[in-house]
C-alpha positions as MATLAB code, in Angstrom:
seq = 'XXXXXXXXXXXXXXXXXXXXXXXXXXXXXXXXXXXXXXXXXXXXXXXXXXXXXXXXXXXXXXXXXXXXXXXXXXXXXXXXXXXXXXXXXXXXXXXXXXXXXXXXXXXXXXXXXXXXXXXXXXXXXXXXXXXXXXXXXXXXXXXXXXXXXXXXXXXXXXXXXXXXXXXXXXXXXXXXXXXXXXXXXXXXXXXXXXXXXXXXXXXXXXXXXXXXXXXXXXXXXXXXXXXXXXXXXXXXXXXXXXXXXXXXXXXXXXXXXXXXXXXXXXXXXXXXXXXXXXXXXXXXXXXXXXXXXXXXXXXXXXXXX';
ca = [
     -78.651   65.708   35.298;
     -80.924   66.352   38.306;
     -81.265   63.548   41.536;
     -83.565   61.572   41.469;
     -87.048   61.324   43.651;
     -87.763   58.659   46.537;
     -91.275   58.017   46.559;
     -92.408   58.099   50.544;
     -95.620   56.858   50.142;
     -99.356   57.934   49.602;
    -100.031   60.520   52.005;
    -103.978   61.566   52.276;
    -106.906   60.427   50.222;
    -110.157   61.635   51.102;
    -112.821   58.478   51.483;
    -115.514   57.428   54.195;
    -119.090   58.404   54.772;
    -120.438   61.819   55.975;
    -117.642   63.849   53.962;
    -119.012   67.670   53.040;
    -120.670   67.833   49.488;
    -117.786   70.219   48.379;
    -115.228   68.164   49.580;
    -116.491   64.076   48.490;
    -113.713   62.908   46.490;
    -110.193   64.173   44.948;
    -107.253   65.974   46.877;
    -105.794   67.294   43.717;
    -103.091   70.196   43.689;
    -101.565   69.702   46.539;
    -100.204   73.102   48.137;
     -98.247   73.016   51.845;
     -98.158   75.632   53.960;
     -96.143   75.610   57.403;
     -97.643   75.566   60.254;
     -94.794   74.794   62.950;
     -91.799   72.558   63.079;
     -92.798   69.626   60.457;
     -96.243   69.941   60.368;
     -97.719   71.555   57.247;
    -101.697   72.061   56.176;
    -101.955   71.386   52.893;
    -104.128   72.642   50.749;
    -106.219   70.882   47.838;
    -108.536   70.956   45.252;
    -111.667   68.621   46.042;
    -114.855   67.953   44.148;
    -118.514   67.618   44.683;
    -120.934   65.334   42.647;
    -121.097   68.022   39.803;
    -117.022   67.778   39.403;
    -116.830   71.482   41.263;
    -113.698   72.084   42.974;
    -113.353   73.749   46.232;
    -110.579   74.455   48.782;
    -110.012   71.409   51.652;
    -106.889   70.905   53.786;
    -105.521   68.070   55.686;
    -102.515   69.013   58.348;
     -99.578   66.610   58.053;
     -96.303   65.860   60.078;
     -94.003   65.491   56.574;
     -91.220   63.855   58.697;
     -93.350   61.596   60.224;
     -95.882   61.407   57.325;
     -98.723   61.051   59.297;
    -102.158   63.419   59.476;
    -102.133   65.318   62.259;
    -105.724   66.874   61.579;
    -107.888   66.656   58.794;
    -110.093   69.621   58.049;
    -113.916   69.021   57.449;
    -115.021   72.080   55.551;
    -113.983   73.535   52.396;
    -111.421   76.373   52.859;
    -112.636   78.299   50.066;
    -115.675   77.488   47.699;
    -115.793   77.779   44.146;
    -117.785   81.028   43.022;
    -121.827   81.159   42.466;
    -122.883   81.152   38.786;
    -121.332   83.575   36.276;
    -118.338   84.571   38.096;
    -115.145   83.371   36.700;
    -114.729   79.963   39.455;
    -117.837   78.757   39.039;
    -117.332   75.095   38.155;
    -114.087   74.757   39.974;
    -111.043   76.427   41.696;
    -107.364   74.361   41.118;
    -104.698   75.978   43.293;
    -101.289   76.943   42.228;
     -99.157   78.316   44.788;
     -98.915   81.666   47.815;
     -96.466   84.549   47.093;
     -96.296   87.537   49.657;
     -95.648   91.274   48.462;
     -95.845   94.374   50.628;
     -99.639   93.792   50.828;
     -99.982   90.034   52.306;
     -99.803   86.808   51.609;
    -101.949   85.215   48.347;
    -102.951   82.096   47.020;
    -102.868   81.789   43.362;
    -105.492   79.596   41.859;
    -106.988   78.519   38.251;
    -110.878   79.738   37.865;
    -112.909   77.122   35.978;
    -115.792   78.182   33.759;
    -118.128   75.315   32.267;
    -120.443   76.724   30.096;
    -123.202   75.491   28.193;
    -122.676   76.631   24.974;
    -119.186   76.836   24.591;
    -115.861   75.376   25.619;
    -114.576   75.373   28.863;
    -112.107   77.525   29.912;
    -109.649   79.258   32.757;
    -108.720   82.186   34.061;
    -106.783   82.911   37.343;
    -107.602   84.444   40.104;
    -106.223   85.728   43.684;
    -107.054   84.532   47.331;
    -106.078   86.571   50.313;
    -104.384   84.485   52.896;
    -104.420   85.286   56.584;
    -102.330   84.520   59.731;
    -104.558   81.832   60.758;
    -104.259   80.613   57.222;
    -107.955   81.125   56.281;
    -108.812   82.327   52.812;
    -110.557   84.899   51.048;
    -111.069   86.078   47.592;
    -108.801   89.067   46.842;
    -110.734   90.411   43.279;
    -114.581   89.633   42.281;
    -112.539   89.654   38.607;
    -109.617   87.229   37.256;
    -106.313   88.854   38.797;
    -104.721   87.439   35.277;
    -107.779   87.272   33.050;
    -107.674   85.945   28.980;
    -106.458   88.606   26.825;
    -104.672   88.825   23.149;
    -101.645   86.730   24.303;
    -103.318   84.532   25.660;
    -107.066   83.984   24.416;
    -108.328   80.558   24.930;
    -107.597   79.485   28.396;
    -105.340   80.039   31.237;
    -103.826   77.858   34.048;
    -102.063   76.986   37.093;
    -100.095   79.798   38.107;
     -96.695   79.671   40.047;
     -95.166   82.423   41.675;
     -91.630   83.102   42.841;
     -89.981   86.240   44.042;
     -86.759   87.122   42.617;
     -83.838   90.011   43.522;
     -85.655   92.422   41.274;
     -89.300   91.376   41.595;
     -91.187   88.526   40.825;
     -91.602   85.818   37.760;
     -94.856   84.197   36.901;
     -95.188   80.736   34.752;
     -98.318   79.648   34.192;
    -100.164   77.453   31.519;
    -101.622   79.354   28.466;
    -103.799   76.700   25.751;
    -102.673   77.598   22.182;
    -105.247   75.459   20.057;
    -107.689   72.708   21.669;
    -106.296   70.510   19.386;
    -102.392   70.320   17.936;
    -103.950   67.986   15.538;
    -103.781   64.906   17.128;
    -106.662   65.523   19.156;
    -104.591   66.921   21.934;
    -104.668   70.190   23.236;
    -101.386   72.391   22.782;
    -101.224   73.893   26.491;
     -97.775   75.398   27.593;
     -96.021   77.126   29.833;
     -95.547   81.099   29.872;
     -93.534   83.457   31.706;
     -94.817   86.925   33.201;
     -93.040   89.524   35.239;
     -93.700   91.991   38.183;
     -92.252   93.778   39.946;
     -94.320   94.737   42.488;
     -96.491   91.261   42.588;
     -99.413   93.632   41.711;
     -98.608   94.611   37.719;
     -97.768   91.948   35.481;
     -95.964   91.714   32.118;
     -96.668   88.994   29.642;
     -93.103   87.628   28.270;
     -94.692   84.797   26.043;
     -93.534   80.995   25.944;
     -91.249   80.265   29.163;
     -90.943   75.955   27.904;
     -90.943   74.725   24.659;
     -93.454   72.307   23.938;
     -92.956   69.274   21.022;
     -95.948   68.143   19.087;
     -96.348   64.377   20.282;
     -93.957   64.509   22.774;
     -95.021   66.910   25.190;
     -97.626   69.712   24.373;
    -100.181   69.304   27.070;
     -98.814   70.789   30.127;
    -100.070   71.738   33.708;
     -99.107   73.126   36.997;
     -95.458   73.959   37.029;
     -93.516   74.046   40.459;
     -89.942   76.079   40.340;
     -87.115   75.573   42.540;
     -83.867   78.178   42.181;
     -80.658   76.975   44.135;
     -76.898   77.351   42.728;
     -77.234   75.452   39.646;
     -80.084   77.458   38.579;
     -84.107   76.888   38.103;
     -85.301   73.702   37.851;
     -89.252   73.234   36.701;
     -91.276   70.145   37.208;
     -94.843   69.840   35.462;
     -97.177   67.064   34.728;
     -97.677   66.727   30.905;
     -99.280   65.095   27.937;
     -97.064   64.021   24.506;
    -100.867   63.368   22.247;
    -100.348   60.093   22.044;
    -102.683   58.694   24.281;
    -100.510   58.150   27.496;
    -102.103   60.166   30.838;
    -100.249   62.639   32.793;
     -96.328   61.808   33.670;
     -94.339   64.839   35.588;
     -91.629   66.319   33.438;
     -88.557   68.905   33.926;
     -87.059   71.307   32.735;
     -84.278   73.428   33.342;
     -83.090   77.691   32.951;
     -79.989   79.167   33.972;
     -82.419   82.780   34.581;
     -85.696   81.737   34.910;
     -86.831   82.860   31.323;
     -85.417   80.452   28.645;
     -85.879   77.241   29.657;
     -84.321   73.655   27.771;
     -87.143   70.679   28.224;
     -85.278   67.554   29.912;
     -87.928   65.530   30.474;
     -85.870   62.605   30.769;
     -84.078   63.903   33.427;
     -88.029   64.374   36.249;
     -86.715   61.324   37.983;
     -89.848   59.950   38.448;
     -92.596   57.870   37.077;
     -95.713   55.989   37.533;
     -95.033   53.015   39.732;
     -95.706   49.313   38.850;
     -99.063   49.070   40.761;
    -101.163   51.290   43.389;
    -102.673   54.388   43.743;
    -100.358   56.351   41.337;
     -99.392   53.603   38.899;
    -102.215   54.428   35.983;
    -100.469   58.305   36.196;
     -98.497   60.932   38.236;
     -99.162   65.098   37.602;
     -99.647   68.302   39.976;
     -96.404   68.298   41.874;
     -95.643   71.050   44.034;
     -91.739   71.015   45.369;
     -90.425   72.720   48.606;
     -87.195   72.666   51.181;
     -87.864   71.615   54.069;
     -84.912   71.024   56.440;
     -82.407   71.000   53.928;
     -84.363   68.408   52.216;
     -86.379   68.781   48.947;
     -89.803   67.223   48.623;
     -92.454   66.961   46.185;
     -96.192   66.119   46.825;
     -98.033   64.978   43.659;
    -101.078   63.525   42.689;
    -101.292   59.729   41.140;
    -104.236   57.629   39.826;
    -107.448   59.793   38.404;
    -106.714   63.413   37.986;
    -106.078   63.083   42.333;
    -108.934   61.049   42.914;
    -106.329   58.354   44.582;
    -105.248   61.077   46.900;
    -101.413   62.914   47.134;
     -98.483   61.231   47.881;
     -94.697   62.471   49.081;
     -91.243   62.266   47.644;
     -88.357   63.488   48.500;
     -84.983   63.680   46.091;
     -81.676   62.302   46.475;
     -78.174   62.524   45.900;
     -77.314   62.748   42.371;
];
């Protein structure tokens, strides 16, 4: 059984007048990045009035929870028409191999006459932290094994290489007019060349079979995956876990996330995106609440078991 989380608080929430059209509402997908001693920018997914998401970042003391500097431009834009981000860019998480330092990210596509779909792409990250896309064409684009859509990447090096999970939609509907959406594994080892291993979590038809952004920590008792999920029945997002002993198999212990939509507030309707790091010796989370992260990202940090 895994600690539970202490929730910190709500930590940014983009509002006011005067905000850039790329960036009006939503701070979805949280994503830090360290800047020096406790201060990290994170990065997030906002939205114009057409629902496109683009790159904005906020810098924020962790310890002391407080903004330090909000940034008023989008980061990164989503793409012009036809190219594989056009109606949105959702960010996963950075990996570095011999190359440099990337930002993994979901591609949205909207189109008119058919569903909409993902594929995922690559941003080039530099020393002052500014981004730039690393391939005009999906870095992991829709192929046999996975055909429909693809999403949220996460990224970890390991001893020999690197491991990929990332969200892969089996049907648009598991006939209970949710999607089936899981979570599969790739491998590298260069960062560059990937291998498709298949289904990483099992999924359970009206339990959990709708599920997004997976965050992986590795420390001696093994990997340990949150996610924000769907079960079909109706309920929104919740954050689940899961659990491998290498990385590849995992068991679904979604009773075990330690947390849950609070009582009231800003993530009390539902709680998805999380994105865990160390910090300190600590381990936080940031996540999302109310509206998809419309409500803004909050912090959490896990205790003793």
């Amino acid at each position: 059984m895994t600690a539970g989380w202490e929730k910190l608080g709500r930590l940014y929430c983009p509002q006011g007048t005067g905000r850039h059209p790329k960036l009006l509402t939503h701070a979805a997908n949280p994503l830090p990045v360290l800047i020096e001693g406790d201060v990290y920018r994170v990065f997030f997914s906002g939205r114009d009035d057409r629902k496109r998401s683009s790159v904005g970042a906020v810098d924020i003391d962790i310890v002391r929870r407080q903004i330090v500097q909000e940034h008023p431009t989008p980061v990164f834009d989503h793409g012009p028409e036809g190219s594989f981000y056009a109606d949105g860019v959702s960010i996963g998480n950075c990996y570095e191999t011999a190359d440099g330092k990337y930002m993994l990210f979901m591609g949205w596509q909207n189109p008119a006459d058919a569903h909409w779909r993902g594929e995922i792409g690559r941003l080039a990250m530099a020393e002052d932290l500014s981004l730039a896309l690393a391939e005009q064409h999906p870095f992991m684009p829709l192929g046999p094994r996975d055909a429909l859509s693809l999403s949220y990447p996460w990224v970890a090096r390991e001893l020999h290489g690197f491991s990929m999970w990332y969200g892969s939609t089996l049907t648009w509907d598991g006939g209970n007019g949710e999607m089936v959406h899981v979570i599969n594994r790739a491998a590298s080892q260069d960062g560059e060349q990937w291998r498709r291993c298949g289904l990483a979590v099992p999924y359970v038809l009206g339990q959990a079979q709708a599920f997004s952004r997976p965050t992986v920590a590795v420390d001696q008792q093994g990997y340990h995956m949150w996610f924000s999920y769907r079960s079909g029945g109706g309920q929104t997002y919740r954050i689940g876990y899961a659990a491998s002993d290498d990385g590849a198999d995992w068991e679904l212990r979604l009773e075990d996330a330690g947390i849950d939509v609070a009582s009231e507030g800003w993530d009390s309707e539902m709680i998805e995106y999380p994105f865990v790091f160390e910090h300190k010796g600590l381990r936080y989370m940031l996540y999302n609440g109310n509206g998809y992260g419309a409500s803004g990202f909050g912090l959490a940090v896990q205790g003793d078991a």
